[in-house]
C-alpha positions, 0 to 999 in steps of 0.5 A, spaced: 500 500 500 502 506 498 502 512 502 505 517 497 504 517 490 509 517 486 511 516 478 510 509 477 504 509 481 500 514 475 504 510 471 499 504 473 493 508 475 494 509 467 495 502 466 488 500 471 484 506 468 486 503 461 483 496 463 478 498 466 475 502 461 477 497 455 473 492 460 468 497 460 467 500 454 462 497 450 457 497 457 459 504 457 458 506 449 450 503 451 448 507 456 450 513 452 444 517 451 446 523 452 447 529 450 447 525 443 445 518 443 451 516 439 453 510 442 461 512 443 462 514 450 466 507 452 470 509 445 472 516 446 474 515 454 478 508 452 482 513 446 483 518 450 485 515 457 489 511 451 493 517 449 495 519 456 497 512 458 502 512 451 505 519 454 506 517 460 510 510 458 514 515 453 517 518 459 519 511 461 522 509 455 529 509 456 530 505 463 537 508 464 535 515 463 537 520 468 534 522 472 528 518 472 521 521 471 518 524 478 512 524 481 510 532 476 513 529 470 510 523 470 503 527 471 504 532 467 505 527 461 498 524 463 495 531 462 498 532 456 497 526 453 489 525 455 488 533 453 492 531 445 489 524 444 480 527 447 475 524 444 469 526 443 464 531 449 467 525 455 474 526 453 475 532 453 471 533 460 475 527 462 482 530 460 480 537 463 478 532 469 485 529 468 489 537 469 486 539 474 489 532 478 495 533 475 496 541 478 496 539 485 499 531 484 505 535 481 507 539 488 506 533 492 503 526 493 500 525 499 494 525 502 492 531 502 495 533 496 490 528 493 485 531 497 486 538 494 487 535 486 480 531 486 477 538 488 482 542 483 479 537 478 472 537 479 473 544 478 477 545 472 471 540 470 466 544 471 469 550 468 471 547 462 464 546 460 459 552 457 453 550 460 455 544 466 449 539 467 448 535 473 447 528 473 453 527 467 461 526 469 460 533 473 457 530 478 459 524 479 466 528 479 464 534 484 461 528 489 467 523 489 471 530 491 467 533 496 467 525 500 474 526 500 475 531 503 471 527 508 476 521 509 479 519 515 488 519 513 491 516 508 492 516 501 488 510 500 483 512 505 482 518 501 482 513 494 477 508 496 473 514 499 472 518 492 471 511 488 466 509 493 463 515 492 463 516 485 460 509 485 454 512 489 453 518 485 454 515 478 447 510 481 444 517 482 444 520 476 437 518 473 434 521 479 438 528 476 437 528 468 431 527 465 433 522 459 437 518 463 431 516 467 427 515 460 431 510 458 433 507 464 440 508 464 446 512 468 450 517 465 455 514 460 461 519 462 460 518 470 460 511 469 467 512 465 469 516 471 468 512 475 472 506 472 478 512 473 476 513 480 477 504 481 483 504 477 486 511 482 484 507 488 486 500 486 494 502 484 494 505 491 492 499 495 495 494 490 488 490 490 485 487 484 482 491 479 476 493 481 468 489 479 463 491 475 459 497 478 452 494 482 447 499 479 439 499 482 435 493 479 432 499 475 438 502 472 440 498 465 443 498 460 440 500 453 440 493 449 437 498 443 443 503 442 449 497 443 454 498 437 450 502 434 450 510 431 443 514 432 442 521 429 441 527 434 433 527 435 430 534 431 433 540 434 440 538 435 446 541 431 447 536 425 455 536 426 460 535 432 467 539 431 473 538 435 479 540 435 486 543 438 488 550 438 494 553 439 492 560 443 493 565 448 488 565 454 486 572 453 483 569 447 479 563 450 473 568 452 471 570 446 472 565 442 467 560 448 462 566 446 462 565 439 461 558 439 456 558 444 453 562 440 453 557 434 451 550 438 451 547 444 455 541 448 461 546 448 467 544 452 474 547 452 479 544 456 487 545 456 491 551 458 498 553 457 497 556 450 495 549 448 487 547 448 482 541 445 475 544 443 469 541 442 462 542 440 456 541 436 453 546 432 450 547 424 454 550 421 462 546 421 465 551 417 463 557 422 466 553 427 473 552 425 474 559 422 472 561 430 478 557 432 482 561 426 480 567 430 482 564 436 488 562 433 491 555 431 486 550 429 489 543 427 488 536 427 481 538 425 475 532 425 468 534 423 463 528 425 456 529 421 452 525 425 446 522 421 452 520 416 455 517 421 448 512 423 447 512 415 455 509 414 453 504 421 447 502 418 449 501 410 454 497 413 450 493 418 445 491 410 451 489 407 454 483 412 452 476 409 450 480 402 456 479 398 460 473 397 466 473 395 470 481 397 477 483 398 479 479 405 484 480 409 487 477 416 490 480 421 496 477 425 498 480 431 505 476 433 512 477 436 518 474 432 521 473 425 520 467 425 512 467 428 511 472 423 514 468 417 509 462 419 504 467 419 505 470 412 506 463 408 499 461 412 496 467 408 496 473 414 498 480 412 503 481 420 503 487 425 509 487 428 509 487 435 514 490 439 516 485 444 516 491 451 509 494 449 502 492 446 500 495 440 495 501 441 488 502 438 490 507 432 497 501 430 491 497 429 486 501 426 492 503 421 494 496 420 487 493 418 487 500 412 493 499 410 491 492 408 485 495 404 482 490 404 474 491 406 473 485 410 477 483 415 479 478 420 484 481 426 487 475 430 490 478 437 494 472 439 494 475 447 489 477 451 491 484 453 489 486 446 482 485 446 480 493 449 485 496 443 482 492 438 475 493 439 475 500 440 480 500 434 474 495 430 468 501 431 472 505 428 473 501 422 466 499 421 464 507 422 469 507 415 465 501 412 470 496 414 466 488 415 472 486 421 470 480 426 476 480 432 478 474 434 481 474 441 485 468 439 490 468 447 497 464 443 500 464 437 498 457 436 491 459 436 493 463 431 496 458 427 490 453 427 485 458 425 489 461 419 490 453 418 483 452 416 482 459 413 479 460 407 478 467 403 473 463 398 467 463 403 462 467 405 465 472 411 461 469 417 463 461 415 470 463 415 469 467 421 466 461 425 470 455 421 476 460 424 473 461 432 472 453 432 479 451 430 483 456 435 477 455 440 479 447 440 487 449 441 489 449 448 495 453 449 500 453 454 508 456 455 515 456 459 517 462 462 522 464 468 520 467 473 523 473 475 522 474 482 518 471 488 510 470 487 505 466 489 502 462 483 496 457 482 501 452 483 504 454 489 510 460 491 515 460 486 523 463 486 527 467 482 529 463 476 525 457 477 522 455 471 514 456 470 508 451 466 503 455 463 497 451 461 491 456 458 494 462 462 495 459 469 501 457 472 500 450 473 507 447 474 513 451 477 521 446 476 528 448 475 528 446 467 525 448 462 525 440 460 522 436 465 517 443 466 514 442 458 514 434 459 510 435 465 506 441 461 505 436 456 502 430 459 497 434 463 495 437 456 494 431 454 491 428 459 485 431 456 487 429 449 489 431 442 491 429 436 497 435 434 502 438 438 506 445 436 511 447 439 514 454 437 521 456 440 522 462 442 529 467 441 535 463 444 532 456 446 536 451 445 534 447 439 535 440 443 529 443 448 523 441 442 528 434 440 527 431 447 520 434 448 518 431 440 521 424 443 517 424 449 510 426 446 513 420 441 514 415 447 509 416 451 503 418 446 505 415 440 499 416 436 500 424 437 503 427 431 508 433 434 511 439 430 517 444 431 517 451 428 522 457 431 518 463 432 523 467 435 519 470 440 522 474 446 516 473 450 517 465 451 524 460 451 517 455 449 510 456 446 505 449 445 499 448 442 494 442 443 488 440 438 
């Protein structure tokens, strides 16, 4: 349990917070209803809190880099990168909710700084929208402050009383917004908040990452909105526009009153001369050339809703109705050699770097450069399920068909491309290739760097650990009697095929005892041998 935050503790709050909302991103992009029903709350939170997490690991880029990331760096960094990558109305209260934190966090990070940060937040939260609403992120932000300010000692206590308080607000939000209680819903952007709050509190106490939020039995979910983009009902403004804008702050008020003037859910965030404006208006053009007079609009996007639902919807009536189109399928891998067994079974490669999970636009912008309009996306490890759903509601909003499977080893990936076939109908060769990984059981070898409890007992720095499906299974002193020891208890349950995968650096003798163990003692399995080259295991296997 910490007692001070420091740099790697925001540096795992960006972590948690990141999981938590890609666990939560699709139940949050359902209950969002308001101010525009547009089902993409859950994405732009996930994006934005994305980008923060990127620019805080680049401050950890170089290991030998002195002096290392302080406490001010590290939250510095998490501010400028939620403020650069915000999406959407959510994001940029979120990224403005995200500064205000990192102000305080930057002159210390005791309790009381954390305290007074929560408080600096909400209301840099509250002055970044025109005209705040209560029931949506700015309430449950307001309340999870003012109940940490009432938190008994400790940095702990005070995280865990925000979140439990967030959380108690967030099931209020009805009784306070009249459209959410229409629809039976909690606000979409405080349940985000919420989710940040848990990850906050969760990095302070080192616990497991925090459950689903328990709502009232007659708060749920909007099954109708899920995945989906709907148009603004009559009267809304017609196009969201945002942006970042390089300028003064003396120029902040005119420009707030010009937009204002133009449409509604106005929020700026930012400051230092550097700041994301979002809003909706009628009139796009008019609401870029006030940012022109402002100053320095870039990285300008425009969203007319009713195309966007007319995209999702034309994309939804094309699935099952062509046959045969351009198709791809995405491998994700690790390893020269992986890669090169990927490429001759007919997958197009991401490159993965071995220290860090690709992010959602490496995705997005590996499935374009493929240009084709159906897509299969293998994963192969289970951290990139939230990066690649958010990456693929992007897509689908471009008119890409894309099915993600999350296939948690490279020989799941295998088996799939194995049974793939370009000439079918896209869902058969969708389901053909879920069943294949799906009946593939996987395991791996690794060291262990350091004492830990495991589900197979303590471990030791150096002992040798047994993976089976993601769970330790067996810890030894040798990475082969560990994979004879994996192996027998994989086939156990049966299996006609086993692949072995070598990682970088394992002695090539390693697969050649294993192969004349599985000959030995199951001599009607057949066993193959390839050397992927992957840094993160000396050994991956797989059993179908």
């Amino acid at each position: 349990m910490l007692h001070t935050l420091d740099a790697p503790a925001v540096r795992t709050w960006c972590q948690l917070a990141l999981r938590a909302l890609g666990q939560a991103r699709e139940e949050i992009d359902a209950l969002n209803v308001y101010p525009v029903p547009d089902g993409d709350t859950g994405t732009n939170l996930y994006l934005t809190v994305e980008s923060a997490a990127a620019e805080v690991e680049s401050r950890f880029a170089d290991p030998a880099a002195d002096p290392a990331p302080g406490l001010a760096d590290a939250a510095r960094a998490m501010a400028r990168g939620a403020l650069v990558g915000a999406r959407g109305n959510s994001g940029v209260i979120l990224a403005q909710w995200l500064r205000g934190t990192a102000e305080t966090l930057a002159e210390g990070g005791g309790a009381e700084q954390l305290r007074a940060a929560l408080q600096r937040a909400s209301d840099s939260a509250y002055q970044a929208v025109a005209e705040p609403v209560e029931g949506t992120l700015l309430t449950v932000a307001r309340v999870a402050a003012r109940e940490a300010v009432r938190a008994g000692d400790g940095l702990a206590q005070v995280a865990d009383t925000a979140y439990r308080a967030a959380r108690d607000a967030l099931r209020h939000t009805p009784e306070q917004l009249a459209v959410l209680a229409e629809n039976g819903v909690v606000d979409a952007g405080g349940r985000g908040l919420v989710a940040v709050l848990g990850a906050l509190a969760d990095a302070v106490a080192g616990q497991q990452p925090m459950g689903p939020v328990a709502l009232r039995g007659d708060v749920r979910a909007v099954e109708s909105c899920e995945g989906h983009v709907r148009p603004p009902g009559p009267g809304h403004p017609a196009f969201e526009v945002i942006y970042l804008l390089d300028a003064p702050d003396a120029a902040l008020p005119a420009l707030r009153e010009r937009l204002g003037a133009l449409g509604d859910s106005l929020v700026i965030g930012g400051g230092d001369g550097l700041w994301n404006v979002h809003v909706h208006v009628d009139d796009a053009g008019a609401a870029v050339e006030a940012g022109v007079g402002a100053g320095r609009p870039h990285q300008i996007r425009i969203t007319h809703f009713a195309e966007a639902a007319a995209r999702a919807g034309a994309a939804d009536a094309e699935r099952g109705e062509r046959e045969e189109r351009a198709r791809a399928v995405l491998s994700v891998v690790s390893g020269e050699g992986l890669a090169e067994l990927c490429e001759q079974a007919g997958a197009v490669v991401l490159h993965a770097d071995p220290d860090r999970a690709p992010a959602s636009a490496e995705l997005a912008d590996a499935v374009r450069r493929s240009a084709a309009r159906e897509v299969v996306l293998l994963l192969n490890d289970p951290e990139l399920r939230a990066a690649a759903g958010a990456a693929a509601d992007q897509l689908r909003e471009e008119g890409v068909r894309i099915a993600v499977l999350p296939t948690r080893s490279p020989v799941q990936g295998l088996a799939a491309l194995a049974v793939h076939e370009g000439g079918r109908r896209f869902d058969e060769d969708v389901v053909a290739m879920t069943s294949a990984a799906g009946a593939t059981r996987y395991a791996e070898l690794a060291v262990a760097e350091g004492e830990s409890w495991t589900m197979a007992g303590v471990c030791q720095a150096g002992d040798v650990l047994g993976l089976i499906d993601g769970d330790v299974a067996v810890i030894g002193a040798g990475l082969p009697e560990v994979g004879e020891s994996v192996l027998d208890r994989m086939l156990g349950a049966g299996g006609e095929l086993v692949t072995l995968i070598l990682g970088e650096g394992a002695d090539a003798t390693l697969a050649d005892r294993l192969v004349a163990h599985v000959r030995q003692q199951r001599p009607e399995v057949d066993a193959v041998v390839f050397h992927g080259g992957q840094e993160s295991a000396p050994l991956l296997i797989g059993v179908e």
